[in-house]
C-alpha atoms as an extended CHARMM CRD file, in Angstrom:
* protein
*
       251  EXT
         1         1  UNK       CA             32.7090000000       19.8540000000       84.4620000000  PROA      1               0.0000000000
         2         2  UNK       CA             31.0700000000       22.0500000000       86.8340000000  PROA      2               0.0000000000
         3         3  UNK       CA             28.0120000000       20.1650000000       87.2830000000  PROA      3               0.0000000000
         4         4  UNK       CA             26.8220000000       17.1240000000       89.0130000000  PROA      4               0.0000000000
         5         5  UNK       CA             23.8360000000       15.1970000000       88.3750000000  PROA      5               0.0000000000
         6         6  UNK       CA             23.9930000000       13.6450000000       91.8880000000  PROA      6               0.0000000000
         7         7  UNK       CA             21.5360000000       14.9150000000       94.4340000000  PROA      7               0.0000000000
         8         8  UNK       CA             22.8040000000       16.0020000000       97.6450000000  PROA      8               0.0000000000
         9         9  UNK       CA             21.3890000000       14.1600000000      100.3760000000  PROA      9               0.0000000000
        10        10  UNK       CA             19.4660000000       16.2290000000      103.1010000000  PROA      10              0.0000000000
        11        11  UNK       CA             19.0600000000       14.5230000000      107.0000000000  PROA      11              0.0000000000
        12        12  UNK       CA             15.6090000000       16.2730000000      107.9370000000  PROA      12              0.0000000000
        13        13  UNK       CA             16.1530000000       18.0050000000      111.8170000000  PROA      13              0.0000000000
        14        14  UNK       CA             14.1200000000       16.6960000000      114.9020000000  PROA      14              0.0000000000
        15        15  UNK       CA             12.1370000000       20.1610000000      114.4170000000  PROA      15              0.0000000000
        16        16  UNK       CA             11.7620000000       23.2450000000      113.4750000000  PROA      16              0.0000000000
        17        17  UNK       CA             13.6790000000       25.0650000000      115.6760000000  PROA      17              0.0000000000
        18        18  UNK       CA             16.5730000000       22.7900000000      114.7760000000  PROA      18              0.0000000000
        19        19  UNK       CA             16.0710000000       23.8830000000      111.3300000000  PROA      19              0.0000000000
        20        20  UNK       CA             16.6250000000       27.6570000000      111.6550000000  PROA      20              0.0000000000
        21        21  UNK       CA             18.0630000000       28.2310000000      114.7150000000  PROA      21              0.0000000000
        22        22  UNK       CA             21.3610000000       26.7870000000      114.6600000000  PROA      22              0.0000000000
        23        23  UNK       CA             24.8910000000       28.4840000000      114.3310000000  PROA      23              0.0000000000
        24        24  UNK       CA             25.3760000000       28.5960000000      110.4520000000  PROA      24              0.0000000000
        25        25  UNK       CA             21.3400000000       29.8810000000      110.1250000000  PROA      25              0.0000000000
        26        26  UNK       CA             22.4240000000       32.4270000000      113.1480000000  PROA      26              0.0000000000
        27        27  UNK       CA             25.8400000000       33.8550000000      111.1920000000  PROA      27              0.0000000000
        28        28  UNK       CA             23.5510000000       34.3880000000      107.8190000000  PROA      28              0.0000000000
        29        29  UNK       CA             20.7430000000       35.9110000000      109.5400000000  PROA      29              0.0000000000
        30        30  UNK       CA             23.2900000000       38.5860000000      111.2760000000  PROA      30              0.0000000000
        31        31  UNK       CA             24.9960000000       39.0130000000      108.2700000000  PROA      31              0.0000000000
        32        32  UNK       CA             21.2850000000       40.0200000000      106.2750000000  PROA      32              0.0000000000
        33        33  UNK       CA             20.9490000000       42.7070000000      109.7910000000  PROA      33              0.0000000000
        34        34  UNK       CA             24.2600000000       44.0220000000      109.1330000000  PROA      34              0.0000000000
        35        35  UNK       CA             23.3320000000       45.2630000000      105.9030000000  PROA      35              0.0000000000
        36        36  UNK       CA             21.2840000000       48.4800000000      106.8070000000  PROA      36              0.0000000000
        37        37  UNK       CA             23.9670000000       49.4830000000      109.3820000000  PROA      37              0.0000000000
        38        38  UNK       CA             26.5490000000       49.3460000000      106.1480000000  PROA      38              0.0000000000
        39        39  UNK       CA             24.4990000000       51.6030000000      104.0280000000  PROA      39              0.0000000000
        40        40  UNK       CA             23.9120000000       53.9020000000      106.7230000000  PROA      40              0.0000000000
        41        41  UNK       CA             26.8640000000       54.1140000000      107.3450000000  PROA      41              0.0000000000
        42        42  UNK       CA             28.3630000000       54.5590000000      104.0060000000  PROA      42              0.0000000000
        43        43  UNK       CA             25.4060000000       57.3420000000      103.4730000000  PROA      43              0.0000000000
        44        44  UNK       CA             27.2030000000       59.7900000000      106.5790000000  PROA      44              0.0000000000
        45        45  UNK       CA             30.5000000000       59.2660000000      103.6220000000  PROA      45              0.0000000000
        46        46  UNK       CA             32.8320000000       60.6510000000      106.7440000000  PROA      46              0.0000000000
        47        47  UNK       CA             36.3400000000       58.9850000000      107.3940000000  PROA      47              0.0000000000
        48        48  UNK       CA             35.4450000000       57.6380000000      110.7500000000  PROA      48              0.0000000000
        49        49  UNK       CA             31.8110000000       55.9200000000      109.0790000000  PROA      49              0.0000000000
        50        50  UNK       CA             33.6020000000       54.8630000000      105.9700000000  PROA      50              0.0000000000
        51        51  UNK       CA             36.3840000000       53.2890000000      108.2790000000  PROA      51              0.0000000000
        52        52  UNK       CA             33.0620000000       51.6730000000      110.1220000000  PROA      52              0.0000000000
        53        53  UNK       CA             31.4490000000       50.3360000000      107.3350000000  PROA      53              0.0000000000
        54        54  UNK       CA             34.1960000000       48.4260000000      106.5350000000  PROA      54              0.0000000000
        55        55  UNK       CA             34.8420000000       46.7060000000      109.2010000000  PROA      55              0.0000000000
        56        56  UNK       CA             31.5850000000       45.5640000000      109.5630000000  PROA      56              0.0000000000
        57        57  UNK       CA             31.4480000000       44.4080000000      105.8160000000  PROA      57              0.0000000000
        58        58  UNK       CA             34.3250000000       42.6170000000      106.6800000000  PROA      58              0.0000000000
        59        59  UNK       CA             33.2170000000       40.7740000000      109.0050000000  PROA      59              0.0000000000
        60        60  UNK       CA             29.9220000000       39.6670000000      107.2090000000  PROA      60              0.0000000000
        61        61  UNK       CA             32.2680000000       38.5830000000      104.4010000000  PROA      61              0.0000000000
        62        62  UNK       CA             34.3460000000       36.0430000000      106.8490000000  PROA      62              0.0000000000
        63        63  UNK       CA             30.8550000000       35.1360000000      108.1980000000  PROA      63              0.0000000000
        64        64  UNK       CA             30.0380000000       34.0550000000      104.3810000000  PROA      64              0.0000000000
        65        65  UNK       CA             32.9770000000       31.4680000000      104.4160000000  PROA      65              0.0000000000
        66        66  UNK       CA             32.4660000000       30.4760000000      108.8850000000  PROA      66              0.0000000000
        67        67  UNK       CA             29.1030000000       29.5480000000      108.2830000000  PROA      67              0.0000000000
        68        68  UNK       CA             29.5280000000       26.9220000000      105.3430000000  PROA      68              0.0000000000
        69        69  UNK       CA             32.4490000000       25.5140000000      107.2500000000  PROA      69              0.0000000000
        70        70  UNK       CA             30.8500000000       25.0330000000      109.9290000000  PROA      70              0.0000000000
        71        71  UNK       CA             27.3460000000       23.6380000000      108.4090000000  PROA      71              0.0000000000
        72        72  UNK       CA             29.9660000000       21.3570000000      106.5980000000  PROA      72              0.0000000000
        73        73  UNK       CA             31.8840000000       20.3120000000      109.8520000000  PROA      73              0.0000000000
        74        74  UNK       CA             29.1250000000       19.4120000000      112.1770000000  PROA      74              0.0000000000
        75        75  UNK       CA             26.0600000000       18.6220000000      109.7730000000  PROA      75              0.0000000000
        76        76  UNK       CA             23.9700000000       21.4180000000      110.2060000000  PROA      76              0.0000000000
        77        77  UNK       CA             23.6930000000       21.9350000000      106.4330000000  PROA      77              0.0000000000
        78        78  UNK       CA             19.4430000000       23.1340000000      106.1210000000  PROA      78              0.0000000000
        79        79  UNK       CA             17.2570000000       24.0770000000      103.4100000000  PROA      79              0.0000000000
        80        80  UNK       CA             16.9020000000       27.2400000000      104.9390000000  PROA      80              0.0000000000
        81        81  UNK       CA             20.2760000000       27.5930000000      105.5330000000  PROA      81              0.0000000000
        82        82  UNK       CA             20.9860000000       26.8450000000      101.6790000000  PROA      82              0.0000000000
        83        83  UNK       CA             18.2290000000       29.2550000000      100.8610000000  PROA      83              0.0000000000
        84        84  UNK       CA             19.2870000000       32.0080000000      103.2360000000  PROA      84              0.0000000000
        85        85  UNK       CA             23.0300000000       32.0640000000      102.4290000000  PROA      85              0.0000000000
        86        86  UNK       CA             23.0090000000       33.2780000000       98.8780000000  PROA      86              0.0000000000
        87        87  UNK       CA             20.5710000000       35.4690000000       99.4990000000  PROA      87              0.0000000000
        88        88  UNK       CA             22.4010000000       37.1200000000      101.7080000000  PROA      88              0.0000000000
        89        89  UNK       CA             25.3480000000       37.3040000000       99.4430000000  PROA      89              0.0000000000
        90        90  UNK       CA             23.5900000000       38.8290000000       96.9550000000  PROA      90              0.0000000000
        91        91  UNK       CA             21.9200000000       41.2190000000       99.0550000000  PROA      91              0.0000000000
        92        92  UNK       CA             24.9920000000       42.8530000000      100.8280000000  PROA      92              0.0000000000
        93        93  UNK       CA             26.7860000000       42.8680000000       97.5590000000  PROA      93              0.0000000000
        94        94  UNK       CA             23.8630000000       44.7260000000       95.6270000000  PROA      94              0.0000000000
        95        95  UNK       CA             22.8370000000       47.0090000000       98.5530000000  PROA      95              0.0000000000
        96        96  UNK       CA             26.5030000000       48.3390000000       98.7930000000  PROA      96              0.0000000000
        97        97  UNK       CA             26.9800000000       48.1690000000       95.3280000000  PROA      97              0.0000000000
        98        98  UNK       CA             23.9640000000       50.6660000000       94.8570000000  PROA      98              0.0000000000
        99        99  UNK       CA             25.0160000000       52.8440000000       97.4180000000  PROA      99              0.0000000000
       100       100  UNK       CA             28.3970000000       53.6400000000       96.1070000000  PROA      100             0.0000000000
       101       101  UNK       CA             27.0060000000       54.5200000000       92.7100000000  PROA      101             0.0000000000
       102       102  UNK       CA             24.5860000000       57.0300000000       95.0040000000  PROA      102             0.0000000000
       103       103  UNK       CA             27.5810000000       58.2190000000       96.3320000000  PROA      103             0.0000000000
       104       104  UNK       CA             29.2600000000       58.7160000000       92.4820000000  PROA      104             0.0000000000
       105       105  UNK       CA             32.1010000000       56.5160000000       93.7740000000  PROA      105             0.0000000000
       106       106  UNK       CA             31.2810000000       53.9990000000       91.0740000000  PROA      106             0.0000000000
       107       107  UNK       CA             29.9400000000       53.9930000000       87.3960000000  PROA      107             0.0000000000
       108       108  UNK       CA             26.4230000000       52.7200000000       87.0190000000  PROA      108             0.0000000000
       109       109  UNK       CA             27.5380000000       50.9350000000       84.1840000000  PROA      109             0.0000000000
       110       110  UNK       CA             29.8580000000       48.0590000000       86.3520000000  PROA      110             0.0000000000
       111       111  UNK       CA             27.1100000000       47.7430000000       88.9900000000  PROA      111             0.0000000000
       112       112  UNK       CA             24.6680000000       47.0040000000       86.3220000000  PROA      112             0.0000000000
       113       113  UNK       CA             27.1440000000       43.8900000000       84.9800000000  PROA      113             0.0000000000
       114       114  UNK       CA             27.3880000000       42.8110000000       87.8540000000  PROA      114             0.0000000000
       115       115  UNK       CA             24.1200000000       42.9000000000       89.4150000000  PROA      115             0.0000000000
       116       116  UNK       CA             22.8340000000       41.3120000000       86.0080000000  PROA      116             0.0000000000
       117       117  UNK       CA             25.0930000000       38.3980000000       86.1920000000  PROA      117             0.0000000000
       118       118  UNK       CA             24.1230000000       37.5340000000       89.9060000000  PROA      118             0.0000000000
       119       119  UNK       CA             20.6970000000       37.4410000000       89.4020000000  PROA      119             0.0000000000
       120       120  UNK       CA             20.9560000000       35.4250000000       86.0620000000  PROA      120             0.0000000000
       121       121  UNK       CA             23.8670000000       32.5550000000       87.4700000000  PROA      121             0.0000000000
       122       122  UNK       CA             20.9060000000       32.7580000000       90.8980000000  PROA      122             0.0000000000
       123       123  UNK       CA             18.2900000000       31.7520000000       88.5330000000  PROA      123             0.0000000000
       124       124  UNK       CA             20.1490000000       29.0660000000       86.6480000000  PROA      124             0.0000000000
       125       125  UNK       CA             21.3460000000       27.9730000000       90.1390000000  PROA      125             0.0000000000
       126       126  UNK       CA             17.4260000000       27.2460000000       90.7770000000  PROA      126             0.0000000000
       127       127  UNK       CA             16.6650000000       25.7400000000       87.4990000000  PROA      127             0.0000000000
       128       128  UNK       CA             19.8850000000       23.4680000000       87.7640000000  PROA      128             0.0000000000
       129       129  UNK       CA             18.2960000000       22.1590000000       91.1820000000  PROA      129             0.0000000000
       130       130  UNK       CA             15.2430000000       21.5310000000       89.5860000000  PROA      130             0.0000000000
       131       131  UNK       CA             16.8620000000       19.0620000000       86.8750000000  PROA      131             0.0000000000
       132       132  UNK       CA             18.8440000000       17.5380000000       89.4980000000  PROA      132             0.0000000000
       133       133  UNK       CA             22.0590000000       19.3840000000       88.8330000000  PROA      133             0.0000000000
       134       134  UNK       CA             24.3540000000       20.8050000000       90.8990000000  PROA      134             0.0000000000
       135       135  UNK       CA             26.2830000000       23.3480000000       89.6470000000  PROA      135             0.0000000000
       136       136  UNK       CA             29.6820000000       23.7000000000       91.4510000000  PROA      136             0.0000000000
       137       137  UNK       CA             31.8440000000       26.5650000000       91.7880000000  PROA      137             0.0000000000
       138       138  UNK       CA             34.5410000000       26.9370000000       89.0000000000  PROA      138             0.0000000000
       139       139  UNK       CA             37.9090000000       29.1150000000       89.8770000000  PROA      139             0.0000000000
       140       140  UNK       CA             36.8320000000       31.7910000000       87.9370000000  PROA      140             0.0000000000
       141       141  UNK       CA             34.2670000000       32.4620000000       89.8650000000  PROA      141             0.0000000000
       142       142  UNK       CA             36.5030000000       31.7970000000       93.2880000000  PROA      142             0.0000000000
       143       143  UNK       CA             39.0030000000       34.5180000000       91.4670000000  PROA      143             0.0000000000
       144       144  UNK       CA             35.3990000000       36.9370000000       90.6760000000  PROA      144             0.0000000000
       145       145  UNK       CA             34.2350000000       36.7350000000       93.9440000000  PROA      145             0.0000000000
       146       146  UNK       CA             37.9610000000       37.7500000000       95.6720000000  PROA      146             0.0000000000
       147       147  UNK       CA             38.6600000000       40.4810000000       93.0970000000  PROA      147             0.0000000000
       148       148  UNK       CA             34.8750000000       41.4790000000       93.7570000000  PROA      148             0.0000000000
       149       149  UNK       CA             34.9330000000       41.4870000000       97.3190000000  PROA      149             0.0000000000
       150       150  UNK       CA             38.5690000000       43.2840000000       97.6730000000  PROA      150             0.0000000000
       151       151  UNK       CA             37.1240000000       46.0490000000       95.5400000000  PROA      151             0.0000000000
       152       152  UNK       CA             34.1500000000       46.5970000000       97.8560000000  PROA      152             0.0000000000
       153       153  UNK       CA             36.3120000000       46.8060000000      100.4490000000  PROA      153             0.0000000000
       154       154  UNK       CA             38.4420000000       49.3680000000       99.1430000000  PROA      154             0.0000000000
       155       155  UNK       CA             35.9060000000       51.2100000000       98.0470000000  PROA      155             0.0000000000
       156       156  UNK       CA             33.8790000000       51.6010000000      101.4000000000  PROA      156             0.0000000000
       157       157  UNK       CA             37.0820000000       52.8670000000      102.7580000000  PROA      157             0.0000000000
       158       158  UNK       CA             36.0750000000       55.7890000000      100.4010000000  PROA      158             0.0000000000
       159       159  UNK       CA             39.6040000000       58.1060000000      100.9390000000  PROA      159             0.0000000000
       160       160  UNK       CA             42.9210000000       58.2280000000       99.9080000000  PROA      160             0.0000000000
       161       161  UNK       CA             45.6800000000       57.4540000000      102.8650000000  PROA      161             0.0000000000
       162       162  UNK       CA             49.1190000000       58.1060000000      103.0630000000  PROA      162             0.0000000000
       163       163  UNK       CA             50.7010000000       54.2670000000      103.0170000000  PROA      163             0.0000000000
       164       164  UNK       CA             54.2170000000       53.5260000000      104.2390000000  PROA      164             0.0000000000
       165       165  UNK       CA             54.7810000000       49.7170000000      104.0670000000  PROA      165             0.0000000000
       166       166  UNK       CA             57.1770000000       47.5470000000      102.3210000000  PROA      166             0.0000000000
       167       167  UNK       CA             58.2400000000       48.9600000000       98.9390000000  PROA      167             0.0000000000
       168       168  UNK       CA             55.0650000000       51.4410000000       99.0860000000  PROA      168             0.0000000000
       169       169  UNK       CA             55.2970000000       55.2640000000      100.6260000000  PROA      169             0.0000000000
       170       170  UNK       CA             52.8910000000       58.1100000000       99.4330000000  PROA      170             0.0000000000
       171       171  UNK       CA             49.0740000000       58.3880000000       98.9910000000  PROA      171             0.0000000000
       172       172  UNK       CA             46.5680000000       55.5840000000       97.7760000000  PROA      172             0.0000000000
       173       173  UNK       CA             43.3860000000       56.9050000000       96.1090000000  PROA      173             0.0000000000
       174       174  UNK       CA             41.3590000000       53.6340000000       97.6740000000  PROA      174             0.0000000000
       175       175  UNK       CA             38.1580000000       54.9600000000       95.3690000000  PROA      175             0.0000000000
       176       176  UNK       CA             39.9690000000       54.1290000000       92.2030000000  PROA      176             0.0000000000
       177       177  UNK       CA             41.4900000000       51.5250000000       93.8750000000  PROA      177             0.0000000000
       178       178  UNK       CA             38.3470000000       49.5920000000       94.2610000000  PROA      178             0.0000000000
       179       179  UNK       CA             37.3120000000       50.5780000000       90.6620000000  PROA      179             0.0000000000
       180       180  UNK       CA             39.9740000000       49.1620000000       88.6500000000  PROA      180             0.0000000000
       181       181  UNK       CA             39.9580000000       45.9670000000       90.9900000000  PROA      181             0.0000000000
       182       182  UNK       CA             36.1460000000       45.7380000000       90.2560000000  PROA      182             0.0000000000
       183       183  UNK       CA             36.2860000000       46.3300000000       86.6030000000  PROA      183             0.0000000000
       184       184  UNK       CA             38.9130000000       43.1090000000       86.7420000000  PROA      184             0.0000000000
       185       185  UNK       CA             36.3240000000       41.2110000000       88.6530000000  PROA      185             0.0000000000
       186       186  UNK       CA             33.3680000000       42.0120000000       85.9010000000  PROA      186             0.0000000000
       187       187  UNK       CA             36.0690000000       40.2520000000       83.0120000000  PROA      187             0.0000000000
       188       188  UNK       CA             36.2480000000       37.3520000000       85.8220000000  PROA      188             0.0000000000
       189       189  UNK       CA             32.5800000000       37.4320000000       85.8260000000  PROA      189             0.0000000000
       190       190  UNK       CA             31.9380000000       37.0840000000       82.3400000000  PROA      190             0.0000000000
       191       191  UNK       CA             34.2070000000       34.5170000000       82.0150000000  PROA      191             0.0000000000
       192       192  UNK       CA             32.5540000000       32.2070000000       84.9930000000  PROA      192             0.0000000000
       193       193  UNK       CA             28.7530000000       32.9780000000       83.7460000000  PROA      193             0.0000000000
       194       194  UNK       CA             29.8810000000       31.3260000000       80.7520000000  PROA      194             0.0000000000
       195       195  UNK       CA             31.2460000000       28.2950000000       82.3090000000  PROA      195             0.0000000000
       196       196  UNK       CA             28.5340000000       28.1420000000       84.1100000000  PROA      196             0.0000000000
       197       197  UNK       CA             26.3560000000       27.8780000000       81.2370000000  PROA      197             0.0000000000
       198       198  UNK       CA             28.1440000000       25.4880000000       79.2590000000  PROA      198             0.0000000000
       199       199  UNK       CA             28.3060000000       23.4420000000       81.7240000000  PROA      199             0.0000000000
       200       200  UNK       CA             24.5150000000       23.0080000000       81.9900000000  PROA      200             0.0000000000
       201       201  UNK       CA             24.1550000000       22.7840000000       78.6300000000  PROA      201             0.0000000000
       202       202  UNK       CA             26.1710000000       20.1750000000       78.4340000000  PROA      202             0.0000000000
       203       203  UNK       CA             24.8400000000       18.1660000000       81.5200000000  PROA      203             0.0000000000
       204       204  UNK       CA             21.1100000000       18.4970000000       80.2310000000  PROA      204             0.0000000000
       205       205  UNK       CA             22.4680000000       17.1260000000       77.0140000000  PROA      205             0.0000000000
       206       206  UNK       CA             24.1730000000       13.9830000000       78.6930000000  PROA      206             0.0000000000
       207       207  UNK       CA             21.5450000000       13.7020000000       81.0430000000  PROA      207             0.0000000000
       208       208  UNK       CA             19.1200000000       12.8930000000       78.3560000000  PROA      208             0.0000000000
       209       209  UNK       CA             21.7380000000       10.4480000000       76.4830000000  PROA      209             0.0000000000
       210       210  UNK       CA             22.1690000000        8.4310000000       79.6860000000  PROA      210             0.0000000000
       211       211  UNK       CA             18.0340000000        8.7650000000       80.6220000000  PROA      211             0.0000000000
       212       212  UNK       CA             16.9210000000        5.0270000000       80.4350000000  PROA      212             0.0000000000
       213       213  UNK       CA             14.4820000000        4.1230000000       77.3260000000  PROA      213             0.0000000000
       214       214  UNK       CA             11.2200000000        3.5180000000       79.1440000000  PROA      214             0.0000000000
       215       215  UNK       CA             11.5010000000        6.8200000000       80.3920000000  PROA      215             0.0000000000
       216       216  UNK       CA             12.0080000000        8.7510000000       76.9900000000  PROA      216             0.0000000000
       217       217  UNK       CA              9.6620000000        6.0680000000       75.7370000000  PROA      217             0.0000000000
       218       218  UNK       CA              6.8490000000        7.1610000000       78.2500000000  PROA      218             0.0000000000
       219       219  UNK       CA              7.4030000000       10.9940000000       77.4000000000  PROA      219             0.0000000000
       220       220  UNK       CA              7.4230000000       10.0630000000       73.7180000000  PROA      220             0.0000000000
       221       221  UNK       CA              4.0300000000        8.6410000000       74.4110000000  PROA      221             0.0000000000
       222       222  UNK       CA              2.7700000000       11.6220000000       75.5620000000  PROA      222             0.0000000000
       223       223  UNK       CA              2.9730000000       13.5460000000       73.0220000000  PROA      223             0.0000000000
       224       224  UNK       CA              1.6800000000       11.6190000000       70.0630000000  PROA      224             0.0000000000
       225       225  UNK       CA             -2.0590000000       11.2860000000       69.3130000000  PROA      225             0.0000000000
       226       226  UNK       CA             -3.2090000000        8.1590000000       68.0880000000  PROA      226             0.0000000000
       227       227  UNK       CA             -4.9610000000        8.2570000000       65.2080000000  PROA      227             0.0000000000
       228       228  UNK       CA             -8.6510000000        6.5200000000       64.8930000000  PROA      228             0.0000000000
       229       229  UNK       CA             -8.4080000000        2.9750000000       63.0450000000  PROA      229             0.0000000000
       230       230  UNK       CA             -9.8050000000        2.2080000000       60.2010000000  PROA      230             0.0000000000
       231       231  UNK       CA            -12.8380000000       -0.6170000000       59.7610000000  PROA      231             0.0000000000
       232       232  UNK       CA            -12.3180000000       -2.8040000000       57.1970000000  PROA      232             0.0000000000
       233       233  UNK       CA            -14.5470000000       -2.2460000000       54.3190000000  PROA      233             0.0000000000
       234       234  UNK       CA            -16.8210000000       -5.4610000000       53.3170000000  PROA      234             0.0000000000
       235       235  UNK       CA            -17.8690000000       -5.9730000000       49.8690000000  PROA      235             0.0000000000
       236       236  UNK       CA            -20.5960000000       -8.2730000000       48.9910000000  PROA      236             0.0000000000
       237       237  UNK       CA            -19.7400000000      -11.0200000000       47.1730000000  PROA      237             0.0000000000
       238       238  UNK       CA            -22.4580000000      -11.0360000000       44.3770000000  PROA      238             0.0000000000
       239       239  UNK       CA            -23.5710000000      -14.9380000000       43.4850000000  PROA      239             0.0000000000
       240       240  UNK       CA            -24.0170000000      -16.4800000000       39.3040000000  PROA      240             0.0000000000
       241       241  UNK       CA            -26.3630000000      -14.6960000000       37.4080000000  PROA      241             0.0000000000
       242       242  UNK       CA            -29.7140000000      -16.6230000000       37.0000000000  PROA      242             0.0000000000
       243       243  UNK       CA            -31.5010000000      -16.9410000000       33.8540000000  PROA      243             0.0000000000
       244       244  UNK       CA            -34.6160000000      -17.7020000000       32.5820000000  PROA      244             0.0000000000
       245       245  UNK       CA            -35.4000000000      -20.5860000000       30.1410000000  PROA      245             0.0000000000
       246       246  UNK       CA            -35.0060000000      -18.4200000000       27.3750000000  PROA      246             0.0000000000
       247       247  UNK       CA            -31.5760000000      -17.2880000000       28.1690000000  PROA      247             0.0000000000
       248       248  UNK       CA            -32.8260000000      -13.8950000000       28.7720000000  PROA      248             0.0000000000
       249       249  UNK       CA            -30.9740000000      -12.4680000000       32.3750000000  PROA      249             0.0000000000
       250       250  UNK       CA            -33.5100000000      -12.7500000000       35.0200000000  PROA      250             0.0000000000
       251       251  UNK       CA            -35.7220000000       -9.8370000000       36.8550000000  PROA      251             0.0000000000
């Protein structure tokens, strides 16, 4: 089961500041300025940029798993921080995504899979909340999100590089690299966005077995008109016939 019908519990902050300003918020808000230094950099597509680039996408991604751990650790986890985070995921991941099929390094085809099952596992993130569910990550997705994240990186490096290590010596082509590893990650995908919704299908299901009866009973209510009763119709009970003295029926 990757779904929980058990609310997290949120501690409110002394104030506002509290709220936003602390590490974790500070880590996801760099990582959201960071993004328009990538794609400029990916857009001057020379060795020493490309080389750039990746470093600093790098370093946003390690910033991705700092700032939970740390939110975790000291109990600085915020609704904004919780909104901000994916967000920023998404937005790195779709802005450099975009920019490598601007730069024909990548098939519009995979970016389009992949942006469309962010955005649809987002929303049923957010509808999940609002029956609350709490969809947990599954280790497809953990595998979708490494294979995804490895091929970005290769790919930003944009250029092949003679590689001399271990059993390896000759050229990489990083570029095709970074495709095949991202094509892998769309079958990963796939696989998780399914999960994912069978597993809410499943937990709405229980969650209205297990719903207690005057609940059900009160929405039942709701939806049935009652009908206007009937009066009872009276009939008059009609007395002996009277009749006159020579047996004739009266009036």
């Amino acid at each position: 089961m990757s779904l929980s019908t058990k609310r997290k519990e949120y501690v409110p902050p002394r104030n506002l500041r509290e709220e936003i300003w602390n590490l974790p918020n500070v880590l996801t808000l760099m990582r959201v300025l960071v993004i328009p230094i990538v794609v400029w950099l990916m857009l001057v597509d020379t060795r020493q940029s490309a080389l750039a680039a990746t470093l600093l996408f790098s370093a946003a991604a390690i910033t991705d798993f700092l700032d939970g751990y740390i939110a975790r650790k000291r109990g600085l986890v915020s609704l904004w921080g919780q909104f901000l985070d994916p967000l920023a995921d998404k937005l790195i991941v779709m802005a450099s995504s975009i920019t490598l099929v601007a730069l024909a390094k990548l098939p519009v085809w995979l970016v389009v899979i992949l942006l469309a099952r962010e955005i649809a596992i987002t929303s049923l993130r957010g509808f999940a909340q609002g029956e609350g569910l709490t969809i947990h990550v599954v280790q497809t997705g953990k595998w979708k999100t490494a294979l995804q994240l490895a091929g970005l990186v290769t790919l930003l490096i944009g250029y092949p590089y003679e590689i001399d290590y271990l059993f390896w010596r000759g050229m990489v082509d990083f570029v095709a690299v970074g495709q095949i590893l991202l094509g892998i990650s769309i079958l990963f995908s796939v696989l998780s966005a399914a999960d994912y919704l069978g597993s809410f299908f499943k937990a709405i299901v229980e969650k209205q077995q297990y719903e207690p009866a005057p609940t059900r009973e009160r929405k039942r209510l709701r939806l049935v008109i009652p009908r206007p009763k009937k009066m009872p119709s009276i009939r008059r009970k009609r007395g002996p016939a009277t009749r006159q003295p020579d047996g004739s029926p009266a009036g």
